[in-house]
HTML snippet that shows the backbone in 3Dmol.js (N, CA, C, O; Angstrom):
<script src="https://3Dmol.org/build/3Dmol-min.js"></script>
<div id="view" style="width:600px;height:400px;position:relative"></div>
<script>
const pdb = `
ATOM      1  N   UNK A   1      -2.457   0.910  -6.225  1.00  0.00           N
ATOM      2  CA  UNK A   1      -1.469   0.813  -7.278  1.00  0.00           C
ATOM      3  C   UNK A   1      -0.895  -0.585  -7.423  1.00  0.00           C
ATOM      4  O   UNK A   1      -0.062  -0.764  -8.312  1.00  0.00           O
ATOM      5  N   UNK A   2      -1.196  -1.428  -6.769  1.00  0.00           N
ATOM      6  CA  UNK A   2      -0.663  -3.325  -6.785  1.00  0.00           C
ATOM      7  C   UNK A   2      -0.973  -3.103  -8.027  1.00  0.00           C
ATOM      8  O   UNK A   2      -2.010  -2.629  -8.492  1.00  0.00           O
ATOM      9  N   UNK A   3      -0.217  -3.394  -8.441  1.00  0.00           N
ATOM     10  CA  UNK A   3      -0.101  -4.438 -10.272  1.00  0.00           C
ATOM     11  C   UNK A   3       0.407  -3.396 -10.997  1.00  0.00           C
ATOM     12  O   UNK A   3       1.135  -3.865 -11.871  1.00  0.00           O
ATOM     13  N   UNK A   4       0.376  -2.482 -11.034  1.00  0.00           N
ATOM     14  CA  UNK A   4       0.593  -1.326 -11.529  1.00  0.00           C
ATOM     15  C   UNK A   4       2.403  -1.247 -11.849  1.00  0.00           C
ATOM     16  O   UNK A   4       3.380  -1.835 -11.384  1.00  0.00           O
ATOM     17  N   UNK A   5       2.238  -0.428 -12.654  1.00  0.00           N
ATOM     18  CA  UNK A   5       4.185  -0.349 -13.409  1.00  0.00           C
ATOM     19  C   UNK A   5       3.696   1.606 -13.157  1.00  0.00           C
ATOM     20  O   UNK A   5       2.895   2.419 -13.621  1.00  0.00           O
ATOM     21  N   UNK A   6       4.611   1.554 -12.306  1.00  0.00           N
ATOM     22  CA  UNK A   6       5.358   3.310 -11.936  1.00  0.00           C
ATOM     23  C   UNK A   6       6.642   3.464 -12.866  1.00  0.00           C
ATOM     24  O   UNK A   6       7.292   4.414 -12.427  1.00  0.00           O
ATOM     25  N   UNK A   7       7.008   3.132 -13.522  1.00  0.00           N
ATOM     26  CA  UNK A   7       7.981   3.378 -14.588  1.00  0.00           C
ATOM     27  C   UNK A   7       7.874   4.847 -15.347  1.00  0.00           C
ATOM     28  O   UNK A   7       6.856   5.137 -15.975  1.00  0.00           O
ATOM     29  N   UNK A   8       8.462   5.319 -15.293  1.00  0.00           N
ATOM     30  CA  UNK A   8       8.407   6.890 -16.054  1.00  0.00           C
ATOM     31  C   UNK A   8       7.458   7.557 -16.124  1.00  0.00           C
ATOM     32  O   UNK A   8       7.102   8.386 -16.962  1.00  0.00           O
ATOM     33  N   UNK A   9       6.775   6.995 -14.715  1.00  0.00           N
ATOM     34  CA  UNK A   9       5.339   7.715 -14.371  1.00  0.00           C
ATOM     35  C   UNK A   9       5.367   8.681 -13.133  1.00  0.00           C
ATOM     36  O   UNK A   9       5.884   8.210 -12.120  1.00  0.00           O
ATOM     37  N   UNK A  10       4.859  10.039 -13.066  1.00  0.00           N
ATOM     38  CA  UNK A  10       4.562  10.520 -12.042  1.00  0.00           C
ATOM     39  C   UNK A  10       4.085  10.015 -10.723  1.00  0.00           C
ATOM     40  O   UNK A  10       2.877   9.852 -10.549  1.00  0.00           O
ATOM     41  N   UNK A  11       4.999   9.742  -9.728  1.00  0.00           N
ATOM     42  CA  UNK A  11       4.298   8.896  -8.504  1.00  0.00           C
ATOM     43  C   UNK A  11       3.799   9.978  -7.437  1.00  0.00           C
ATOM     44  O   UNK A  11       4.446  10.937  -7.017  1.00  0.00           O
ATOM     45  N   UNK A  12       2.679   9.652  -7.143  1.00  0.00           N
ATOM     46  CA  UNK A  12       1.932  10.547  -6.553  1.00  0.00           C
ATOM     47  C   UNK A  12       1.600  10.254  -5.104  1.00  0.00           C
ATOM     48  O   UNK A  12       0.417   9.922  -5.180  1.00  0.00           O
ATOM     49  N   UNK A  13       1.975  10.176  -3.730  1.00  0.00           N
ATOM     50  CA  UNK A  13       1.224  10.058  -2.439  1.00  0.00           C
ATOM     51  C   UNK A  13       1.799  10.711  -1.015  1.00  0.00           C
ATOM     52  O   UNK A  13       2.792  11.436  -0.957  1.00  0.00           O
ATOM     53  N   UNK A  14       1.326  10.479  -0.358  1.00  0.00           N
ATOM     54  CA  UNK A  14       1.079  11.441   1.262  1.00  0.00           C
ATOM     55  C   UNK A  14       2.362  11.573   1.135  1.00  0.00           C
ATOM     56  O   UNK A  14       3.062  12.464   0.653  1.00  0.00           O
ATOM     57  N   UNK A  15       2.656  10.268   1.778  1.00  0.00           N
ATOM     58  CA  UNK A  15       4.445  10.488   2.761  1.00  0.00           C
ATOM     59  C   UNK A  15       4.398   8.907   2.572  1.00  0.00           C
ATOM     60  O   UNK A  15       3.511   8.061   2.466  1.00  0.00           O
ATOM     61  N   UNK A  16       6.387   8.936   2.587  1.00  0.00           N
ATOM     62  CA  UNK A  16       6.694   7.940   3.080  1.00  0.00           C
ATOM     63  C   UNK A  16       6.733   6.958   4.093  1.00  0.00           C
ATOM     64  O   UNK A  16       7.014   7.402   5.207  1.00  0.00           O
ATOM     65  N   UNK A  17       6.508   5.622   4.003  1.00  0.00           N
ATOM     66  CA  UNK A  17       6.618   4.865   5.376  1.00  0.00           C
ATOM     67  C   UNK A  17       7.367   3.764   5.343  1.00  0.00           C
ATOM     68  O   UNK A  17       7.065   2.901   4.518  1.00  0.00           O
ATOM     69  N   UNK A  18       8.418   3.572   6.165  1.00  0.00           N
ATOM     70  CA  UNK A  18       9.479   1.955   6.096  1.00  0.00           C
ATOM     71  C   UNK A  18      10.562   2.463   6.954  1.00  0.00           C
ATOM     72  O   UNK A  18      10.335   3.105   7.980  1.00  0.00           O
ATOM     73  N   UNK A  19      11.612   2.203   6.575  1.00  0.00           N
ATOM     74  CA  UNK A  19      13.041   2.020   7.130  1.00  0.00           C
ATOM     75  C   UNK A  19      14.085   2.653   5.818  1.00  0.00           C
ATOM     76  O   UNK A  19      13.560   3.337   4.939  1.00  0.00           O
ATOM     77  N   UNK A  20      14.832   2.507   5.800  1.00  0.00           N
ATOM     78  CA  UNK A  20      15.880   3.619   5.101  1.00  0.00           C
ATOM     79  C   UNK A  20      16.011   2.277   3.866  1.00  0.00           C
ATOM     80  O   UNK A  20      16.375   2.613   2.739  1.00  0.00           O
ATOM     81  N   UNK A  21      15.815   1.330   4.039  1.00  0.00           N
ATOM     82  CA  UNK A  21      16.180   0.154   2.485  1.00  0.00           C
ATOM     83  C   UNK A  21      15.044   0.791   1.351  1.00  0.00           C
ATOM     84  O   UNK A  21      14.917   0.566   0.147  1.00  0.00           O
ATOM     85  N   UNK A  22      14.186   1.796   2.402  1.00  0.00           N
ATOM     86  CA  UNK A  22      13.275   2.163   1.051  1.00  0.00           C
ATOM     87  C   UNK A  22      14.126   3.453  -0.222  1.00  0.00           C
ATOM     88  O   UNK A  22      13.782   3.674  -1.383  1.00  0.00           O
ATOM     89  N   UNK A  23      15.105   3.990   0.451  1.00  0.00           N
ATOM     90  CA  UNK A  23      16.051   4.938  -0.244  1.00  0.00           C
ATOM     91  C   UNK A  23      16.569   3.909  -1.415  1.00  0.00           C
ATOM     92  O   UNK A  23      16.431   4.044  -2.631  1.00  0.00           O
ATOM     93  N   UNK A  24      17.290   2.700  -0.598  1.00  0.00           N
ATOM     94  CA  UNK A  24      17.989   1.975  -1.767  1.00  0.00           C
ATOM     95  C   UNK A  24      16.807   1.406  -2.913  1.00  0.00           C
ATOM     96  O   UNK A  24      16.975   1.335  -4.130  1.00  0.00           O
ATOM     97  N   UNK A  25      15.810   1.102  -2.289  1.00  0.00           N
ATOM     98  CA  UNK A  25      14.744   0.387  -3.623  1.00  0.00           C
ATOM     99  C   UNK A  25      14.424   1.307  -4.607  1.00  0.00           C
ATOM    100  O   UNK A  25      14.204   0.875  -5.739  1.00  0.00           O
ATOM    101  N   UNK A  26      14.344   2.703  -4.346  1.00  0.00           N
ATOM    102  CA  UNK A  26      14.213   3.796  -4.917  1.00  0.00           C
ATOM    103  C   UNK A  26      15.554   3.541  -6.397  1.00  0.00           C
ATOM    104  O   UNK A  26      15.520   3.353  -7.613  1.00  0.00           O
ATOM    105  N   UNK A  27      16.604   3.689  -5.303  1.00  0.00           N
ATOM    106  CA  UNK A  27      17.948   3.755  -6.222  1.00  0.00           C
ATOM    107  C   UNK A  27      18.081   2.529  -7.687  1.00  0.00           C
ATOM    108  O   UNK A  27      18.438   2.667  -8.857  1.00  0.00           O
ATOM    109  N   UNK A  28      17.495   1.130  -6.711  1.00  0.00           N
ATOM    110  CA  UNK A  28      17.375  -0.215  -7.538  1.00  0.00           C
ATOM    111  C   UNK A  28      16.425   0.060  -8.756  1.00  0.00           C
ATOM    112  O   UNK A  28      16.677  -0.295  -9.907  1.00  0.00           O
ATOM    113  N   UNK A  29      15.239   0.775  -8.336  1.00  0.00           N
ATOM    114  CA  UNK A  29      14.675   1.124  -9.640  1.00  0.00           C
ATOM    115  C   UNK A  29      15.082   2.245 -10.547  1.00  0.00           C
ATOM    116  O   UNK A  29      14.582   2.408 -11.660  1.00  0.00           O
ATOM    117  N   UNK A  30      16.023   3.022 -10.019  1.00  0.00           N
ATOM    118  CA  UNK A  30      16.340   3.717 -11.464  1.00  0.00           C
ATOM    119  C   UNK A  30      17.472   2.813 -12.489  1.00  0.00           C
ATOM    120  O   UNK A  30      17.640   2.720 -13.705  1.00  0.00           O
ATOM    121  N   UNK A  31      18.205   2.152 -11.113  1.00  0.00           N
ATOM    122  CA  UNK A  31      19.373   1.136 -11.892  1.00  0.00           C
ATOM    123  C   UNK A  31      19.111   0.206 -13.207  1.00  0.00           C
ATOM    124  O   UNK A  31      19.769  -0.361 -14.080  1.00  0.00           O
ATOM    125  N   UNK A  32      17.623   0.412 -12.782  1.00  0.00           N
ATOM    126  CA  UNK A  32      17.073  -1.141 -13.274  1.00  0.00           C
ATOM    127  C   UNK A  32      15.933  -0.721 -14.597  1.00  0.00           C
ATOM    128  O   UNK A  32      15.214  -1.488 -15.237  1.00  0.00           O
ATOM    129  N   UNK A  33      16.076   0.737 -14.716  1.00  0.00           N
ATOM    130  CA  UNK A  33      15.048   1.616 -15.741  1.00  0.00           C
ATOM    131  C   UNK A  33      13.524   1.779 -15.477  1.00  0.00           C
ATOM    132  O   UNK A  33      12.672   2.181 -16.270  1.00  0.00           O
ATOM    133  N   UNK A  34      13.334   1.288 -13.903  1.00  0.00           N
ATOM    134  CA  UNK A  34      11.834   0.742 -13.698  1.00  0.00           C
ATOM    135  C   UNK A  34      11.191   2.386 -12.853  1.00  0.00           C
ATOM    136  O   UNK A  34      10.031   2.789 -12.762  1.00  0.00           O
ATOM    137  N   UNK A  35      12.394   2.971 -12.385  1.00  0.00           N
ATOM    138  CA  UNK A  35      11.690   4.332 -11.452  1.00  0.00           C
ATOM    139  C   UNK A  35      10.841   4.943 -11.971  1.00  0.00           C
ATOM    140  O   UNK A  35      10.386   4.551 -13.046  1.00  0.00           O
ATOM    141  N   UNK A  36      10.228   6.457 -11.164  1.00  0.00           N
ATOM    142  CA  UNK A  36       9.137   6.572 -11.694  1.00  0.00           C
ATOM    143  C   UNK A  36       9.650   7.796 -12.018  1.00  0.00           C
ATOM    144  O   UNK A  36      10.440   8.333 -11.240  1.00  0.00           O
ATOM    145  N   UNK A  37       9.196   8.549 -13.471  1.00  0.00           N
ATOM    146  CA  UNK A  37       9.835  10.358 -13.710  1.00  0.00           C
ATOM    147  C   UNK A  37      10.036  11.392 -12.860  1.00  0.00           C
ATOM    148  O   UNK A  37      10.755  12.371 -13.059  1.00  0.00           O
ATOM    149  N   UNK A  38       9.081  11.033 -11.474  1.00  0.00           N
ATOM    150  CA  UNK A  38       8.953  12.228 -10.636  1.00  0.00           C
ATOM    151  C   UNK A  38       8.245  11.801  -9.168  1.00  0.00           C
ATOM    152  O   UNK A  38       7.326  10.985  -9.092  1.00  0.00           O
ATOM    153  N   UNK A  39       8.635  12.259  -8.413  1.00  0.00           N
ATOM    154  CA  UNK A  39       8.051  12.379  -7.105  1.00  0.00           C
ATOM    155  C   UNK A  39       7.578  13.229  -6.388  1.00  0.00           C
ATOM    156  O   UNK A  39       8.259  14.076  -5.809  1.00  0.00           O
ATOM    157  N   UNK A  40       5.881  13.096  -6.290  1.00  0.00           N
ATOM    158  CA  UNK A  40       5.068  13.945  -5.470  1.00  0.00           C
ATOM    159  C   UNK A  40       4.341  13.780  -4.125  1.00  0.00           C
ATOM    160  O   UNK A  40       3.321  13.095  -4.050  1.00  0.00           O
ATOM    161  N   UNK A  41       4.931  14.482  -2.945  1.00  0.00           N
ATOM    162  CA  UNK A  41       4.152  14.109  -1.746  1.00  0.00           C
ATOM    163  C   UNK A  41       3.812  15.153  -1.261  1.00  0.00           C
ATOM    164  O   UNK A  41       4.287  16.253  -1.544  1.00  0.00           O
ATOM    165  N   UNK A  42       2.881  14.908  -0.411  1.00  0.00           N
ATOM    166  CA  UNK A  42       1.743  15.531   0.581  1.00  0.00           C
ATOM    167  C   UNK A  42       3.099  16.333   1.476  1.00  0.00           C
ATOM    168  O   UNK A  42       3.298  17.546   1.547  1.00  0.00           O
ATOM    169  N   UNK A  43       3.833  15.330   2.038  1.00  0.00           N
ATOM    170  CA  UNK A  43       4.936  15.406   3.058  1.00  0.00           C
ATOM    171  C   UNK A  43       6.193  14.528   2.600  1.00  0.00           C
ATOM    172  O   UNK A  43       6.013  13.357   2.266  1.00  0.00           O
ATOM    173  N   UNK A  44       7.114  14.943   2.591  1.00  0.00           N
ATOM    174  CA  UNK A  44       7.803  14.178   2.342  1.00  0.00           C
ATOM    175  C   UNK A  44       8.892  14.384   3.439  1.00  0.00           C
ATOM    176  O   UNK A  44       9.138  15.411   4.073  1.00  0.00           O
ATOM    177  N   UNK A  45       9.628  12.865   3.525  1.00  0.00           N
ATOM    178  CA  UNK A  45      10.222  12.535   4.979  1.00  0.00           C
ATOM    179  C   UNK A  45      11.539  11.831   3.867  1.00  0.00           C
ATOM    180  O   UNK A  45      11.616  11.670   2.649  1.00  0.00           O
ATOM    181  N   UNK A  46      12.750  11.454   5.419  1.00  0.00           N
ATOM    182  CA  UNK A  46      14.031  11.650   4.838  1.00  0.00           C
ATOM    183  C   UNK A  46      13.922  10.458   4.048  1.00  0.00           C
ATOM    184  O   UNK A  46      14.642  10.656   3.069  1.00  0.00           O
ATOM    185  N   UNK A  47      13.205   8.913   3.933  1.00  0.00           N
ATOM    186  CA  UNK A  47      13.591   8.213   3.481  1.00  0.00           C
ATOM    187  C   UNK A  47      13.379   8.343   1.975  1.00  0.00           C
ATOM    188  O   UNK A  47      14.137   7.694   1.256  1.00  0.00           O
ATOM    189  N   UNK A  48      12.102   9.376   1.209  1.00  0.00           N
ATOM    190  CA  UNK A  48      11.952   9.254  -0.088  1.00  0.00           C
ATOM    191  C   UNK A  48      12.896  10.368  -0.306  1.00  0.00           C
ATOM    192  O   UNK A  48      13.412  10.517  -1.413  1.00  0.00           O
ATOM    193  N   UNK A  49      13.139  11.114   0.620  1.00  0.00           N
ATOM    194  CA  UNK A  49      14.005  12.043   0.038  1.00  0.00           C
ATOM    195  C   UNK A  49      15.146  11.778  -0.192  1.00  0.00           C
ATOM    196  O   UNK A  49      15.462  12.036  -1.354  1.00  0.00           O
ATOM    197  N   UNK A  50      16.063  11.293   0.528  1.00  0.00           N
ATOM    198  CA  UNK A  50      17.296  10.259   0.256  1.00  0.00           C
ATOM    199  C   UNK A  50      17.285   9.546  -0.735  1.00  0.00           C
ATOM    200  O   UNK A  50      18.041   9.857  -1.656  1.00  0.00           O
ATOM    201  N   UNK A  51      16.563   8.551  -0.847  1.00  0.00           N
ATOM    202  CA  UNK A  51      15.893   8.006  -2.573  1.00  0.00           C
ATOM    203  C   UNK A  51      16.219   8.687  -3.383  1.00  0.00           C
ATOM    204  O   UNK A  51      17.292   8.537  -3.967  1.00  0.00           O
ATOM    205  N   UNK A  52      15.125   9.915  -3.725  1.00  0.00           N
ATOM    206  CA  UNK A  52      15.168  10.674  -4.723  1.00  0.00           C
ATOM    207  C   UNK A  52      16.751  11.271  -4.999  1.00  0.00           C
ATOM    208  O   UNK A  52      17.213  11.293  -6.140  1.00  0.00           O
ATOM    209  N   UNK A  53      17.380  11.663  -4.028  1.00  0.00           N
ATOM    210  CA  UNK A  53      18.601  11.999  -4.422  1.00  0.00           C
ATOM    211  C   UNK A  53      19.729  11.806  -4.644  1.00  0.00           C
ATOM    212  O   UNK A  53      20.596  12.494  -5.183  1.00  0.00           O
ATOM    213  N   UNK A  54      19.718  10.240  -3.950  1.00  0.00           N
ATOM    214  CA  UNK A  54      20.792   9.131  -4.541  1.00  0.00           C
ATOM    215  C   UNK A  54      20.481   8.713  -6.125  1.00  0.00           C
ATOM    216  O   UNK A  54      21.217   8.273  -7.008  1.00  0.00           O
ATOM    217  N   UNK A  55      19.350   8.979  -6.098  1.00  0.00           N
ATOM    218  CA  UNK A  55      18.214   8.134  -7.736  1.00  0.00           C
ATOM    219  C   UNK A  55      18.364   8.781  -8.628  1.00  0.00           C
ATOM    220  O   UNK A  55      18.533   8.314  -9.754  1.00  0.00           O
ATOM    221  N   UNK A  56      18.331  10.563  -8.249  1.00  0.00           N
ATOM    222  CA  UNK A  56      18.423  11.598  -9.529  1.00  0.00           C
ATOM    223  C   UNK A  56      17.266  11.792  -9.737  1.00  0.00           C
ATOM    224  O   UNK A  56      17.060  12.104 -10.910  1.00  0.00           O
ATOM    225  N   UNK A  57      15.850  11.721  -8.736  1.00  0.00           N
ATOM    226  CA  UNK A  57      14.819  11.326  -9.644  1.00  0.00           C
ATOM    227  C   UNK A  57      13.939  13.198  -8.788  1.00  0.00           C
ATOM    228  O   UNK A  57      14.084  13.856  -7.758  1.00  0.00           O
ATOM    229  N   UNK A  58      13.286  13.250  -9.770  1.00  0.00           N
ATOM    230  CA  UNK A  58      12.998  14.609  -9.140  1.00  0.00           C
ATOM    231  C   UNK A  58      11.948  14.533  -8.526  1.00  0.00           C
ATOM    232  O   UNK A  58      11.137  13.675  -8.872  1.00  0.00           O
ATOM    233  N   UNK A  59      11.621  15.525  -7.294  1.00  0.00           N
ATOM    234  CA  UNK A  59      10.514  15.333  -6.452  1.00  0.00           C
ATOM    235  C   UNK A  59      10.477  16.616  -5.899  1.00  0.00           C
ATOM    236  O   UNK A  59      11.399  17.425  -5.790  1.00  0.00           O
ATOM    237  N   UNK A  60       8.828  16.749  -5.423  1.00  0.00           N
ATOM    238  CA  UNK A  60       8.840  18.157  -4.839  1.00  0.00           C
ATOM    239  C   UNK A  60       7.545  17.532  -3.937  1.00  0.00           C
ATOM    240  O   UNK A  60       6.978  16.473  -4.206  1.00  0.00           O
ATOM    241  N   UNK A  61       7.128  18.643  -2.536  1.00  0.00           N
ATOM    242  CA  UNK A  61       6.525  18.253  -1.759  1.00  0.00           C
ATOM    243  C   UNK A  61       5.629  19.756  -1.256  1.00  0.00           C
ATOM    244  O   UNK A  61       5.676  20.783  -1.933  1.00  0.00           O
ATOM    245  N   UNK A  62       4.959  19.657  -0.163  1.00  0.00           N
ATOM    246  CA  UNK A  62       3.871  20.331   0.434  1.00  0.00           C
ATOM    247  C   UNK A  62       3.590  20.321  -0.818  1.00  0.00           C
ATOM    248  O   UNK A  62       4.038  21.277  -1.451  1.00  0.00           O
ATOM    249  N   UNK A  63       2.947  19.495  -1.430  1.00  0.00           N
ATOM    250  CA  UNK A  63       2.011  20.169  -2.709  1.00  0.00           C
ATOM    251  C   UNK A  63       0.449  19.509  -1.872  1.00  0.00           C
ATOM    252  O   UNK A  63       0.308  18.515  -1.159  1.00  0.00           O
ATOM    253  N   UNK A  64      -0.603  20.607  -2.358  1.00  0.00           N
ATOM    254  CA  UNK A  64      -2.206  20.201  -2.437  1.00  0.00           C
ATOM    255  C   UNK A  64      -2.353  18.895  -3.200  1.00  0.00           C
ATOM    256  O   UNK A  64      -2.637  19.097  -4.381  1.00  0.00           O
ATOM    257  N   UNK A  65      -2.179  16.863  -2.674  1.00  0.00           N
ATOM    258  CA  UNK A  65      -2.502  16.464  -3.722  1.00  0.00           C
ATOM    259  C   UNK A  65      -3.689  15.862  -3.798  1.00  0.00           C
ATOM    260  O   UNK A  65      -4.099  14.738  -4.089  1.00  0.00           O
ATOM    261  N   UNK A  66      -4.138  16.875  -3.470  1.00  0.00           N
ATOM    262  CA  UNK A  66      -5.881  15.794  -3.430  1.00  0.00           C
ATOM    263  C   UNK A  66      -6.317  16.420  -4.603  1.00  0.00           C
ATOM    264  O   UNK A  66      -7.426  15.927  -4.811  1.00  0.00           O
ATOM    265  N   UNK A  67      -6.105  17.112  -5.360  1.00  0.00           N
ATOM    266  CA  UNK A  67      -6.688  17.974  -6.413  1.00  0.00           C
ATOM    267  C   UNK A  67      -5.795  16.521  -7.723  1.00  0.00           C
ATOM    268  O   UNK A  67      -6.518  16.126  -8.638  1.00  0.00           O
ATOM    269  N   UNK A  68      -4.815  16.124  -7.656  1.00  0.00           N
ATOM    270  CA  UNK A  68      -4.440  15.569  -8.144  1.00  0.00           C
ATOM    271  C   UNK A  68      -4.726  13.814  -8.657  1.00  0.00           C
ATOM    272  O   UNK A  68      -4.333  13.044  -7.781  1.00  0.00           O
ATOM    273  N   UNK A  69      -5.257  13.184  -9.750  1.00  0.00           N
ATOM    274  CA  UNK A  69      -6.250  12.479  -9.587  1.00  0.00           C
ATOM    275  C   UNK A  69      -5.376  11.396 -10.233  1.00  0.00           C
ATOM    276  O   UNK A  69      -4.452  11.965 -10.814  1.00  0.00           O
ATOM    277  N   UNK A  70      -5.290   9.965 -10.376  1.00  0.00           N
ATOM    278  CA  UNK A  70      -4.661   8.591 -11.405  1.00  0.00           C
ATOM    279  C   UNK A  70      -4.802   8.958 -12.866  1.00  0.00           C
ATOM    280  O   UNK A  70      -5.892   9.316 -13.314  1.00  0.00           O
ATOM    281  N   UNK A  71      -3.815   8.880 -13.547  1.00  0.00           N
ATOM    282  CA  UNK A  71      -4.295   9.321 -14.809  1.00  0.00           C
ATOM    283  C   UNK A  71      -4.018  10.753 -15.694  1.00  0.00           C
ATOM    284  O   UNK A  71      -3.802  11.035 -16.872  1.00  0.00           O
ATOM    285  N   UNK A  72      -4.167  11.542 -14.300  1.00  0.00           N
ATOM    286  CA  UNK A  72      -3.926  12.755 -15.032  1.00  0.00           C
ATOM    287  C   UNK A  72      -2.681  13.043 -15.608  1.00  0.00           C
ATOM    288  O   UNK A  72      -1.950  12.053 -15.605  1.00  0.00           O
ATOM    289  N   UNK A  73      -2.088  14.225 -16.190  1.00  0.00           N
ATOM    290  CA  UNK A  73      -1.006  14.477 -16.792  1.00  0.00           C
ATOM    291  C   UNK A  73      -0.148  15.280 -16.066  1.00  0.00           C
ATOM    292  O   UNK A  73      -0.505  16.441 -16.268  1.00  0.00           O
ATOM    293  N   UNK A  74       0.756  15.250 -15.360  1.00  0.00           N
ATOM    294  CA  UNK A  74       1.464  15.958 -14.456  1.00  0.00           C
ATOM    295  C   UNK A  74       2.863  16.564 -15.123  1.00  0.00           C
ATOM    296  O   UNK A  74       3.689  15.877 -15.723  1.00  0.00           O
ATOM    297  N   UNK A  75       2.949  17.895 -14.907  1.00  0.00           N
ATOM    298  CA  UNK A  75       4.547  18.518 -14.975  1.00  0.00           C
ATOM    299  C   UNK A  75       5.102  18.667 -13.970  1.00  0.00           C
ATOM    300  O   UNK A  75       4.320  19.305 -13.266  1.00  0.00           O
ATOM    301  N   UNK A  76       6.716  18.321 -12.994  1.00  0.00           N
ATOM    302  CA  UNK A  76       6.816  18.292 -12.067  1.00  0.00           C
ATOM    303  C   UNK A  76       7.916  19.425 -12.699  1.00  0.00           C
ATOM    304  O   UNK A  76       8.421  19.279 -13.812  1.00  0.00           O
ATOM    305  N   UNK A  77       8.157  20.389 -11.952  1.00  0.00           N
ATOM    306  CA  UNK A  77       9.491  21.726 -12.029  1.00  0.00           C
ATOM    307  C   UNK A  77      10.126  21.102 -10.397  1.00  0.00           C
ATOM    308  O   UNK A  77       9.791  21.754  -9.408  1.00  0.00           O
ATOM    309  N   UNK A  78      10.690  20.316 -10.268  1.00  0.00           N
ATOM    310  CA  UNK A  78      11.047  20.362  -8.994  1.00  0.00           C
ATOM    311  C   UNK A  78      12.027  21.497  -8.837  1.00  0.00           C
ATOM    312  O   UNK A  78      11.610  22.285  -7.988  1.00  0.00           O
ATOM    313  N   UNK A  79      13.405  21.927  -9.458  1.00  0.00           N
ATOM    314  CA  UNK A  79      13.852  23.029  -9.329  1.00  0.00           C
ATOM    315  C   UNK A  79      12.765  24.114  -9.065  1.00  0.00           C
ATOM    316  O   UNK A  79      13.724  24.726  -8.594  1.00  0.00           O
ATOM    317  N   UNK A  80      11.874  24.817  -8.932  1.00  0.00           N
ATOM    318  CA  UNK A  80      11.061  25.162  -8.443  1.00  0.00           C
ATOM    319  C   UNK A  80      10.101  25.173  -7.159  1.00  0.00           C
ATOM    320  O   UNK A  80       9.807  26.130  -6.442  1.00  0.00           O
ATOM    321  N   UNK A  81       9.730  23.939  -7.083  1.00  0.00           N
ATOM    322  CA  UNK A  81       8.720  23.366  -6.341  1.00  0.00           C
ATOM    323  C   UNK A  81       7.403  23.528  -6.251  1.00  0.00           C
ATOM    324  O   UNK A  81       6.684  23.842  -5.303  1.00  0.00           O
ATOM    325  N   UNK A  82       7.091  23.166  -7.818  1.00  0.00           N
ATOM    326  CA  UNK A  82       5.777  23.468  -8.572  1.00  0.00           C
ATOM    327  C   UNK A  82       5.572  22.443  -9.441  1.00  0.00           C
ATOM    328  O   UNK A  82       6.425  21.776 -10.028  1.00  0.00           O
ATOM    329  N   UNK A  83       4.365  22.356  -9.489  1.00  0.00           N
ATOM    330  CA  UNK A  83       3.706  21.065 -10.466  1.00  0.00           C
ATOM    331  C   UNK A  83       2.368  21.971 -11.264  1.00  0.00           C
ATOM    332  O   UNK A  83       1.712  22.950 -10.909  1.00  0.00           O
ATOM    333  N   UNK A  84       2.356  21.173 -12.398  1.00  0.00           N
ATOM    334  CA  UNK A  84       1.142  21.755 -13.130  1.00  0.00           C
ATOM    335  C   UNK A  84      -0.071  20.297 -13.841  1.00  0.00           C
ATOM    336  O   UNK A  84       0.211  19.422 -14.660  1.00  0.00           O
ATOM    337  N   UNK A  85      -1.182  20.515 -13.232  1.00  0.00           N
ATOM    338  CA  UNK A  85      -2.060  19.256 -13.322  1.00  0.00           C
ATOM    339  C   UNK A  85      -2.662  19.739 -14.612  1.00  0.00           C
ATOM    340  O   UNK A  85      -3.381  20.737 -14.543  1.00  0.00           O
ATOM    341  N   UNK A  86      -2.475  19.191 -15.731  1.00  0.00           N
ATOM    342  CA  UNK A  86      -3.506  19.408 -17.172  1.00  0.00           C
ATOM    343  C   UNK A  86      -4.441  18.450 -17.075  1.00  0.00           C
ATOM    344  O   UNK A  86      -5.310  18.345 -17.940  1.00  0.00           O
TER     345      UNK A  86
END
`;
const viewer = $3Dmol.createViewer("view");
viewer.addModel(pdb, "pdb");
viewer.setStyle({}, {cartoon: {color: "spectrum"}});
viewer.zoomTo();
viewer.render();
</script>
């Protein structure tokens, strides 16, 4: 994803990895209009989750995402904790 703009895009991967400043970069990009619509992980751990919920930004996890491909069109229900791949 280098070069790439996650901006009001479905972000899609395993799990998180860093230190807790990754919560605030999370936060900096919604401040900043650059976040991404939704957050999807394999696993998700406290630092994207903290993110996501200081951010407002919705996310859901244990999802299957290998079925899930760049490109595709994603619905995230996080109130739920369901996604739908068209």
């Amino acid at each position: 994803l280098e070069g790439q703009s996650i901006s009001g895009k479905v972000l899609c991967f395993p799990r998180g990895k860093g230190s807790t400043v990754g919560s605030y970069v999370l936060y900096q990009l919604k401040k900043t209009g650059k976040a991404p619509a939704a957050i999807i992980n394999k696993e998700s751990e406290a630092v994207v989750a903290v993110g996501c919920i200081i951010s407002e930004i919705p996310a859901v996890d244990r999802i299957d995402i290998d079925r899930i491909e760049t490109g595709d069109a994603v619905e995230v229900d996080a109130d739920e904790g369901v996604i739908t791949v068209k």
